[in-house]
VMD Tcl script that draws the C-alpha trace (Angstrom):
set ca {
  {272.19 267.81 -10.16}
  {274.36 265.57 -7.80}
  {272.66 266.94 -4.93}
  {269.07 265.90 -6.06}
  {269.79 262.11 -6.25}
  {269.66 260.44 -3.14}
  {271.67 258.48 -1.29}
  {271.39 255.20 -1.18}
  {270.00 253.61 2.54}
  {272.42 250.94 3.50}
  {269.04 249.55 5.09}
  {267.38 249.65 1.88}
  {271.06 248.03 -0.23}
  {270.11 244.11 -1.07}
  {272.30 241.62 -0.13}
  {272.71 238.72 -2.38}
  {272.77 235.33 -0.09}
  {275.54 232.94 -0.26}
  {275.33 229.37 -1.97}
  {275.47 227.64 1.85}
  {272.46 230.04 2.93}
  {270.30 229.44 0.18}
  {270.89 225.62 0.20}
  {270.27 225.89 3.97}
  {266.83 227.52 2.81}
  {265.76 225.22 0.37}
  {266.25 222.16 2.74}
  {264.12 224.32 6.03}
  {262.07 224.31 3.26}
  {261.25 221.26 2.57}
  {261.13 219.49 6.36}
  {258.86 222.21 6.96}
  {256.76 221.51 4.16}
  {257.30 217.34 4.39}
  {255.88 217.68 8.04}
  {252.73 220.25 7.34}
  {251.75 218.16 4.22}
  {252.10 214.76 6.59}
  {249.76 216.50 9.00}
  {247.41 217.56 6.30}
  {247.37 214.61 3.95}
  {246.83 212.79 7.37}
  {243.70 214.74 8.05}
  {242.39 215.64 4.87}
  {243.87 212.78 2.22}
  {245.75 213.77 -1.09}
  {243.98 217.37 -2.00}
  {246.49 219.04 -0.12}
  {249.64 218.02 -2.78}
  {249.63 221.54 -4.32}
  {251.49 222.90 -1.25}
  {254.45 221.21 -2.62}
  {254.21 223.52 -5.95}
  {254.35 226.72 -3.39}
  {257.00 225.54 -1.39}
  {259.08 224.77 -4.59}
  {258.34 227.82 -6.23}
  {259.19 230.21 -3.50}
  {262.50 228.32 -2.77}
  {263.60 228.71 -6.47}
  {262.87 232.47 -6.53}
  {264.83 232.48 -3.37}
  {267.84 230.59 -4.34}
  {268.20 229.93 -7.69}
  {267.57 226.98 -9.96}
  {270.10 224.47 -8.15}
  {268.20 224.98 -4.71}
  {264.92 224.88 -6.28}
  {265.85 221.16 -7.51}
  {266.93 220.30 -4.23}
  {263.96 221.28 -2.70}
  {261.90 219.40 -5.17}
  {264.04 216.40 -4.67}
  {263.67 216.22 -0.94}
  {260.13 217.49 -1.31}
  {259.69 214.22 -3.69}
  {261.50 212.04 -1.00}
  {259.39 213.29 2.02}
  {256.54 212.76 0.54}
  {256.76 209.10 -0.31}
  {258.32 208.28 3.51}
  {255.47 210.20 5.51}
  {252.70 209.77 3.48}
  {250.03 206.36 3.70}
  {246.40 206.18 2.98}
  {244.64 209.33 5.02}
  {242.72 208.07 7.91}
  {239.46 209.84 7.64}
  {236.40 208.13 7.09}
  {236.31 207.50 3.54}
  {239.11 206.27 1.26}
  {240.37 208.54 -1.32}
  {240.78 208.39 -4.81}
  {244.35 207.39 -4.96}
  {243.77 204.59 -2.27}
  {241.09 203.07 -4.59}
  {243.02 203.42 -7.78}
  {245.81 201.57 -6.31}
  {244.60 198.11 -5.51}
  {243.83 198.03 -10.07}
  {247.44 199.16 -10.56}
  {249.17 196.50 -8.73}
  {247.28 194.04 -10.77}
  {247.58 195.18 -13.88}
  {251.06 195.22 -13.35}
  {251.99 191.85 -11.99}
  {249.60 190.32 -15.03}
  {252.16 190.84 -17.64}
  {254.77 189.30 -15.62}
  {253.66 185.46 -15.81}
}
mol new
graphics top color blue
foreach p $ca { graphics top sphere $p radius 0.5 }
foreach p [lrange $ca 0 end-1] q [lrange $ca 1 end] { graphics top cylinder $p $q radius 0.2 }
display resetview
């Protein structure tokens, strides 16, 4: 019966990555993601956000829990440094909805 199962392929064998490697990961990750969205957001406004969900999701299946926050953490950071109103022709949603916001919020401060 021994001689039926197969050996297993050294080639095939998974190796589990360290803690450094899949921190390393997570934060490639997230540059590479903080600079495509910057491009895109640039070009195309705020309908491109949902990247952000991939790039989080695939780093947490890759590393774990702990580098999935990091990634979401510098993905969160990133985001808010690179990203201004988009420079296309029209303004989008968010840009319009922001002027109201500031001042709503400085009226209950008198």
């Amino acid at each position: 019966m021994d001689t039926l199962t197969p050996a297993p392929s050294p080639a095939l064998a998974r190796r589990r990555a360290g803690a450094l490697e899949r921190y390393v990961v997570a934060v490639l990750a997230a540059a590479a993601a903080v600079g495509l969205h910057a491009e895109l957001h640039r070009l195309f406004g705020a309908s491109i956000d949902p990247i952000f969900l991939v790039v989080v999701a695939l780093s947490t299946g890759y590393g774990g829990f702990g580098a999935g926050v990091v990634t979401l953490v510098l993905l969160g950071l990133g985001a808010l440094a690179t990203t201004g109103p988009p420079t296309s022709g029209s303004p989008s949603k968010t840009s319009r909805m922001r002027w109201p916001c500031r001042c709503m919020g400085s009226r209950g401060s008198s």
